[in-house]
C-alpha positions in Angstrom: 0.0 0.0 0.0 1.1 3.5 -0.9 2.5 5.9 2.0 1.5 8.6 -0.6 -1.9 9.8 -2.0 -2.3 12.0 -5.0 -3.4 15.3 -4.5 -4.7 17.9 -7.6 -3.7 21.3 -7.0 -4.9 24.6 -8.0 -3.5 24.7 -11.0 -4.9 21.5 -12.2 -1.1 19.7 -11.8 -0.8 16.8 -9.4 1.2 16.3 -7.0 1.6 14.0 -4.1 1.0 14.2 -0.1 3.6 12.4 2.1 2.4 10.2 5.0 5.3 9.5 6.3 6.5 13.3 6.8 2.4 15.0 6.7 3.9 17.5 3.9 3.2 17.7 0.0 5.8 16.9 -2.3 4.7 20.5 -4.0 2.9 23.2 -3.3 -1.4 23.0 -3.4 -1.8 26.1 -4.7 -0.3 24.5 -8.0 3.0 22.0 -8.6 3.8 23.2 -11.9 3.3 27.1 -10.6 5.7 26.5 -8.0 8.7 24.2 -9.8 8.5 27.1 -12.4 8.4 30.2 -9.9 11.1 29.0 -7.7 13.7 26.5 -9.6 13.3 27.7 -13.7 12.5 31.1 -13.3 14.8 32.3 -10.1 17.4 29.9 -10.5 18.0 28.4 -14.2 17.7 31.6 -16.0 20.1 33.5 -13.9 22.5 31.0 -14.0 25.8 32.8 -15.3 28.0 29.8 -17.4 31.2 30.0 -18.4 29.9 27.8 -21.5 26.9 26.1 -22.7 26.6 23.7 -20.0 25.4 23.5 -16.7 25.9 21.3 -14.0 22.6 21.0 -11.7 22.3 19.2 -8.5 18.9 18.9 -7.7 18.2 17.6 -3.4 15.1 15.7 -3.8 14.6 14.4 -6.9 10.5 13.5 -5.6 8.2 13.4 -8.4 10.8 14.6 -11.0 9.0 17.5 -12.1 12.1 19.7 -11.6 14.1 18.1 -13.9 11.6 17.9 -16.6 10.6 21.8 -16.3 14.5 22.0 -16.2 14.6 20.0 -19.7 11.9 22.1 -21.4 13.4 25.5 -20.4 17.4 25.3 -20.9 17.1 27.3 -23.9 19.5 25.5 -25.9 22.2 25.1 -22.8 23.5 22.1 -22.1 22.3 20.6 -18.6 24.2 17.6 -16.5 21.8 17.0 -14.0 22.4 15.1 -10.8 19.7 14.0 -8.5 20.0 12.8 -4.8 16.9 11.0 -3.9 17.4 8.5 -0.8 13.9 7.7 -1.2 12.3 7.1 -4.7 9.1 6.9 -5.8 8.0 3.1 -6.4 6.6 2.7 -9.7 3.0 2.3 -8.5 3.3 5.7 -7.8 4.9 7.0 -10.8 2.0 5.4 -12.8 -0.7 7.7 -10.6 1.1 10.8 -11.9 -0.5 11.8 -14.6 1.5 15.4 -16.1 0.6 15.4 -19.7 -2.5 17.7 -19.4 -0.3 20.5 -17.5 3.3 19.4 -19.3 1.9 18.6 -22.6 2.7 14.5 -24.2 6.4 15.3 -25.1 7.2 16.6 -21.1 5.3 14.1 -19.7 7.7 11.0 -22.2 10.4 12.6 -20.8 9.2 12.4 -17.2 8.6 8.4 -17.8 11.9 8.3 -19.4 13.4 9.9 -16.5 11.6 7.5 -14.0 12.6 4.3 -15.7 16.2 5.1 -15.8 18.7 3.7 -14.1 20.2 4.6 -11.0 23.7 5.4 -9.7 25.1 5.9 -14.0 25.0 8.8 -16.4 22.2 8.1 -19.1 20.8 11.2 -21.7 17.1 11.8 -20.7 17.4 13.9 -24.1 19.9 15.5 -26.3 21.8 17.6 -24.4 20.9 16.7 -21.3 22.5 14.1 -19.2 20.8 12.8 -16.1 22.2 11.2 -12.6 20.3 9.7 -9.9 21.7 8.6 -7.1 20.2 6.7 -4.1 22.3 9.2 -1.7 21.4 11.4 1.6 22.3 15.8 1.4 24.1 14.6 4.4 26.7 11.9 2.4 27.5 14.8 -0.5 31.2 15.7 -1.1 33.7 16.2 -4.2 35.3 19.2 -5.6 33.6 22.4 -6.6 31.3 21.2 -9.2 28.0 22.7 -9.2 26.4 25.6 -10.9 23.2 25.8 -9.4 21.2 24.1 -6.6 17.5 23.2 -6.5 16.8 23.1 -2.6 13.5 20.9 -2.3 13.6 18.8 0.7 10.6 18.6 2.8 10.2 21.2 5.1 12.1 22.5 7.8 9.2 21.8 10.0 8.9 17.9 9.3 12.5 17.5 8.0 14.4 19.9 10.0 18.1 17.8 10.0 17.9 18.7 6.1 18.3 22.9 6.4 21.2 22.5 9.0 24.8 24.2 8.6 26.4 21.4 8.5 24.5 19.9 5.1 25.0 23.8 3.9 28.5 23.3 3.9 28.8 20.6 2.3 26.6 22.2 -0.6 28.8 25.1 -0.7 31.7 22.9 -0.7 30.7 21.6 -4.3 29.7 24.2 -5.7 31.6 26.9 -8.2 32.3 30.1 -7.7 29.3 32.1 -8.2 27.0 28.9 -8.2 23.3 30.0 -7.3 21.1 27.8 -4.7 17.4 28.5 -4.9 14.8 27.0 -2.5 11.5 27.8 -1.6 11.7 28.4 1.8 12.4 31.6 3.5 12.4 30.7 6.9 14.7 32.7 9.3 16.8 29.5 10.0 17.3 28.3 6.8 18.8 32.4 5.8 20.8 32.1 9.2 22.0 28.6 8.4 23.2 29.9 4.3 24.7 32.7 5.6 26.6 31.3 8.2 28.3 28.4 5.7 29.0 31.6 2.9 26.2 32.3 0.9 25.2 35.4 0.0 21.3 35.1 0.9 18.8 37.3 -0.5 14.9 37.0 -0.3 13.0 37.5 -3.2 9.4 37.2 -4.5 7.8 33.8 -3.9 5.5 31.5 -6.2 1.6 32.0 -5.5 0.5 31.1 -1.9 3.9 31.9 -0.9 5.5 35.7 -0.3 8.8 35.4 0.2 11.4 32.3 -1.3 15.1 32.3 -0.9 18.1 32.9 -3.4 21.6 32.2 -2.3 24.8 32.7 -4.5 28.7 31.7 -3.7 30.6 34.5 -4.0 33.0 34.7 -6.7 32.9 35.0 -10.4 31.3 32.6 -12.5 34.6 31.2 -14.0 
C-alpha cells in the first residue's frame, strides 16, 4: 500500500502528499506554478556559465518534475543534472502521476523516461541533457567544486528539519563553483541564518503564489 496519496492542485497539476513526513511533495496552490516560480524562473535563468553547460544538483529528486521543467526550459544550454533522492518513488506511484494535461505529451515521455532510468550511472534523458540519480542522503554529499546551481527541495524544515542544517550547507557550498546559485523555496529565518553562516550570499526575493517570500543564495565569486 502506498505511503503517498495524490493530491490535484490549484493549477490543475498533481502532485503528491507524504504520510510518512504529513507535507506535499509540492505546493497546493499548483505543482507546476511553483517548480516554475522557484527553480526555472529564479534559479535556471540567472544561471551565469562559463559555457553552454550547466551542472545542476537537484536535493530531492520526488516526483521529477524539476528536472523535466528543467529539460523544457534550458534554452539551448546544455544541462548535467544530478539528482540525490534516498527515497524514490515506487513505480506504483509514478504510474498515478498523470502530467501530460499541465506538461503537454512530449514533457510528460520525458518524465517516464526519467523514471525508468537507471540509478547510480550517467544516461541522456534527451539530447543535451545528461541525467544522474543517485540513491544518496544531502548529508553523504562531497567532491570538488562542481555545481552551478542548486535546487533546494527537501521537505520542510518543519517535518524534516536535520535537512536545512549548517552542517548539510557546507557541504553544498563545498561543491559548488564560484558564483554557483542555490534557490529553495523556503524563507524561513533558519534556513537564511544557516546559508549565511556556511558563505552564501542570501537574499529573499518574491515567492510563487500562496507563498510571499522564497530564498536565493549565491557563492561568491565569479562565474569562472
Amino acid at each position: 500500500m502506498s505511503q503517498r496519496d495524490i493530491v490535484t492542485t490549484q493549477d490543475g497539476s498533481p502532485t503528491l502528499y507524504s504520510r510518512q513526513y504529513g507535507d506535499h511533495y509540492h505546493s497546493t496552490y499548483g505543482a507546476v506554478q511553483e517548480s516554475r516560480h522557484v527553480f526555472i524562473e529564479s534559479g535556471l535563468t540567472c544561471v551565469r556559465a562559463c559555457s553552454q553547460e550547466v551542472r545542476l544538483l537537484e536535493v530531492g529528486l520526488g516526483t521529477g518534475l524539476n528536472c523535466i521543467l528543467t529539460a523544457a526550459h534550458r534554452a539551448g544550454r546544455s544541462v548535467r543534472y544530478t539528482a540525490l533522492e534516498p527515497d524514490p518513488l515506487p513505480d506504483t506511484d509514478v504510474e498515478r502521476l498523470d502530467y501530460a494535461p499541465a506538461l503537454g505529451a512530449a514533457a510528460f515521455r520525458l518524465f517516464r523516461l526519467l523514471h525508468g532510468g537507471p540509478w547510480e550511472i550517467d544516461f541522456e534523458l534527451e539530447a543535451g541533457m545528461t541525467v544522474t540519480k543517485r540513491r544518496q542522503t544531502v548529508q553523504e554529499l562531497q567532491g570538488p567544486p562542481t555545481f552551478d546551481l542548486v535546487y533546494y527541495d527537501a521537505f520542510s524544515p518543519a517535518v524534516q528539519p536535520e535537512m536545512w542544517t549548517e552542517a548539510v550547507f557546507a557541504r553544498i557550498y563545498q561543491c559548488c563553483t564560484p558564483g554557483a546559485v542555490l534557490v529553495t523555496y523556503s524563507s524561513r529565518g533558519s534556513v537564511r541564518r544557516a546559508l549565511t553562516a556556511v558563505g552564501f550570499l542570501v537574499e529573499k526575493i518574491p515567492g510563487p503564489p500562496g507563498k510571499r517570500e522564497m530564498v536565493r543564495a549565491r557563492k561568491p565569486g565569479d562565474a569562472h
